[in-house]
N, C-alpha and C positions, 0 to 999 in steps of 0.2 A: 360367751357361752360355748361350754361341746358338750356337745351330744352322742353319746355314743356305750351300747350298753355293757360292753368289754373295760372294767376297771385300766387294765394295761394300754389299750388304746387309748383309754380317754384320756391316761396320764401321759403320752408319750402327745397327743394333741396338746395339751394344756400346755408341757412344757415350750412346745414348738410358739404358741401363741404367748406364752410368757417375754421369751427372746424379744418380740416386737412391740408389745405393752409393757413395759416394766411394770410401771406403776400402777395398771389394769389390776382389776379383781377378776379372775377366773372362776366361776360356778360348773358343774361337769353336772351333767341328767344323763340319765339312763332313756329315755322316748323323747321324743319332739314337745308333744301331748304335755310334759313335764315342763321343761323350759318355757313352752308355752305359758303355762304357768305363773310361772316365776316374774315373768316381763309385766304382769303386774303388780307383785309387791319390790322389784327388783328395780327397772327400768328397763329399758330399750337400748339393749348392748350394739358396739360398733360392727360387732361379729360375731358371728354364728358358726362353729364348726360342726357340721353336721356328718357324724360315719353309722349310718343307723341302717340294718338290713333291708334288703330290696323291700320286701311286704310292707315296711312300715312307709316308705317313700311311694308305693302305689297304695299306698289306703287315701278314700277321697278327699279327707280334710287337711293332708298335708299341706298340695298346693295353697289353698289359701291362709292356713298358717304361716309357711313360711315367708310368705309375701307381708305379714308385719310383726316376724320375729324377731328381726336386727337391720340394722341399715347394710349389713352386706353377710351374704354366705357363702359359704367355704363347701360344697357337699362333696363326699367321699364316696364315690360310685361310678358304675357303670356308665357310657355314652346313653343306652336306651333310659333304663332310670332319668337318668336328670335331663334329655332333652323333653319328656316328659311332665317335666318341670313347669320349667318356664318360668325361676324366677329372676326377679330383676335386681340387679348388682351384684351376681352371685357368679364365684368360679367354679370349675370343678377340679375333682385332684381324682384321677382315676384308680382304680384297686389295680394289684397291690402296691401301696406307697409308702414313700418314704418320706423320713422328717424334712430333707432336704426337697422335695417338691411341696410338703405341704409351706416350709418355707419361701422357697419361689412364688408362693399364690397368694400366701397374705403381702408378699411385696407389691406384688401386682394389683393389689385390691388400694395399696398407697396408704397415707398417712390416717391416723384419726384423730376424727376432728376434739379438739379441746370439748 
């Protein structure tokens, strides 16, 4: 999944997560709230990219969405933002990035599993 409510963002995410899934199906939302969604007529993706405006990341139901959005998350943000967080198997990629670091973090997050 990304998340992210900038069409251009989302597609330059997608592609970067394309590189490492080939064979993944990538779905793009606009809110959390949305993807959230989806992961019940969808499934439970290996990964979550998340680049979604600070407000939406301190509204209070984040946190615990994101703790069973995907088995891992990518979120695109600030230090304060995401140590606020606190979720678990998740990297961060800090603003402003590039493809090239969003690729370092899905390496670093490893393989997915079959």
């Amino acid at each position: 999944f990304v998340v992210d409510p900038d069409p251009v963002i989302a597609l330059d995410l997608s592609e970067a997560l394309v590189e490492f899934i080939p064979d993944g199906v990538v779905h793009v939302f606009s809110t959390i709230a949305e993807a959230h969604a989806a992961v019940i007529q969808l499934a439970k993706p290996w990964l979550t990219v998340i680049s979604v405006p600070s407000s939406e990341l301190r509204h209070p139901e984040v946190k615990q969405t994101l703790h069973g959005l995907s088995e891992h998350t990518l979120v695109v943000a600030e230090a304060p933002e995401y140590e606020d967080l606190a979720v678990p198997n998740a990297v961060r990629v800090p603003r402003p990035f590039t493809t090239e670091m969003i690729s370092r973090a899905i390496i670093n997050l490893g393989e997915p599993s079959s």
